[in-house]
C-alpha angles and dihedrals in degrees: 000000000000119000117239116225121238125213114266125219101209133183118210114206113173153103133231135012098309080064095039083051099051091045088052086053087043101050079058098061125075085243123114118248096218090202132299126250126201135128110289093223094035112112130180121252079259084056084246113135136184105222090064093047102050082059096056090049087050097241120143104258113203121184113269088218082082095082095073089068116096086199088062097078077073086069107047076047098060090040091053095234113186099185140023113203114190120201114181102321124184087213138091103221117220116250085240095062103038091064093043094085106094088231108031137278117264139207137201107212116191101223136045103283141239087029101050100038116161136007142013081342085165088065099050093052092051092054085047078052089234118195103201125028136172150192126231134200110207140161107274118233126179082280118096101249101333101112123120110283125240102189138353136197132207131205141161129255108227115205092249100060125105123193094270090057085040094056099042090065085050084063101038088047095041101048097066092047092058091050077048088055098051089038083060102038090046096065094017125024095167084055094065105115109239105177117177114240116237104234100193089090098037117130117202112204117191125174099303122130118213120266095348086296092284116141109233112208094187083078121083118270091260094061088044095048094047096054092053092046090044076064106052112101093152124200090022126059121269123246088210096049112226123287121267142208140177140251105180102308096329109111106213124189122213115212102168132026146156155192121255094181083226101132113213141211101201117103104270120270085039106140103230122192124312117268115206099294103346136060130233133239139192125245123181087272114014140016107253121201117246099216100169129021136177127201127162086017099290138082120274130168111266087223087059092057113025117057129189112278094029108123118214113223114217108194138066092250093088092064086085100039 
């Protein structure tokens, strides 16, 4: 006997093009958009927002800054909202309103939980050199990413991505698990997976940057070369900033890099021969190639600053030299 699936009533709260990209799945399906809510001046790194979207598609908007309100569960009550999908907010939404949804309230988190919980998390798996890395889509609770998780997919991290292509596969892996939840929750509620997670191994990022955001070329060339790439948001700027180093005084930022394979035997931060375009540097294993550089906040060639025989400093120690 086949299930028949029930109408959905379903509340969009969300920012970006993770979120533009959900609606568009979601104006497919026989479900009701209850209405969307997103910051009316908010606008993706495209330039692209949802706020602006969701009215050229005709749907209610409300501002995303409501869920704060405890008062507001009254709302999502009175509307009959079944289920609250969250797609990159910017907002904390209050316990009361996030049990105020008949069926629960749902989250798409862009990285494996519970080990990658909070913020730029893509980031942070590029600079662990991760090689596999995943989104989950899981009920929300007054903790920051710790509810029970529905569905989870996995992917690899190719040595080429950056968090922007990173977090592109979260979105192109998480969307569908979200249309998965409502297709379940549509003929049978009680069948939506919701597996504990085991917190024990959960990992909680902030806004932190590793290691102050200073290169340490006393690390392999792997380690160096991922923390530059966990920068790179290209052609947006980079929550993180970019890694920096130090040529006497003078404070260097380093946007693109890569391996060359070539081991060394000269103390790490030493400046080798120009390659093509770049320059090399010395890690504690291999020269890597400096691409991109920045000094005095704009671009320079790396060839015009950093000469063979300098040596890069890579601690805070040399502030006071």
């Amino acid at each position: 006997m086949t299930l028949q699936r029930s109408r959905l009533n379903v509340l969009l709260v969300g920012e970006e093009s993770a979120a533009i990209q959900l609606l568009r799945a979601l104006s497919r399906q026989s479900d009701r958009i209850v209405a969307v809510m997103a910051s009316p001046s908010k606008t993706s790194r495209d330039g692209a927002s949802l706020w602006t979207a969701a009215r050229q598609q005709g749907y209610d908007t409300w501002p995303a800054e409501f869920v704060k309100d405890p008062s507001f569960g009254d709302r999502l009550r009175s509307e009959g909202v079944d289920v609250l999908l969250n797609v990159h907010s910017l907002y904390i939404i209050h316990p009361k309103v996030l049990t105020a949804p008949r069926l629960g309230s749902f989250n798409m988190h862009p990285g494996p939980l519970p080990q990658y919980a909070g913020l730029n998390t893509v980031s942070w798996a590029i600079y662990r050199g991760e090689a596999r890395y995943g989104v989950t889509v899981h009920e929300m609770t007054s903790a920051i990413d710790a509810g029970r998780i529905a569905y989870q997919s996995f992917f690899r991290i190719e040595e080429t991505d950056t968090p922007l292509s990173l977090t592109l596969k979260c979105v192109q892996a998480g969307v569908p698990l979200l249309l998965r939840l409502l297709d379940t929750a549509a003929v049978k509620p009680d069948a939506i997976p919701r597996v504990g997670q085991d917190l024990t191994k959960r990992e909680y990022f902030g806004r932190e940057v590793p290691d102050g955001g200073w290169l340490s070329w006393n690390g392999s060339a792997k380690d160096v070369v991922n923390f530059v790439r966990a920068c790179d948001y290209y052609p947006f700027l980079s929550p993180w900033g970019h890694p920096r180093t130090r040529i006497g005084r003078q404070e260097i930022f380093v946007i693109k890099a890569s391996r060359t394979g070539l081991r060394c035997a000269v103390p790490p931060g030493t400046v080798g021969e120009p390659r093509g375009g770049c320059v090399s540097v010395a890690c504690a294993d291999e020269w890597i190639l400096l691409h991109h550089i920045q000094a005095n906040q704009r671009p320079i060639d790396p060839r015009l600053l950093l000469k063979p025989g300098d040596r890069l400093v890579n601690d805070l120690s040399s502030l006071s030299a």
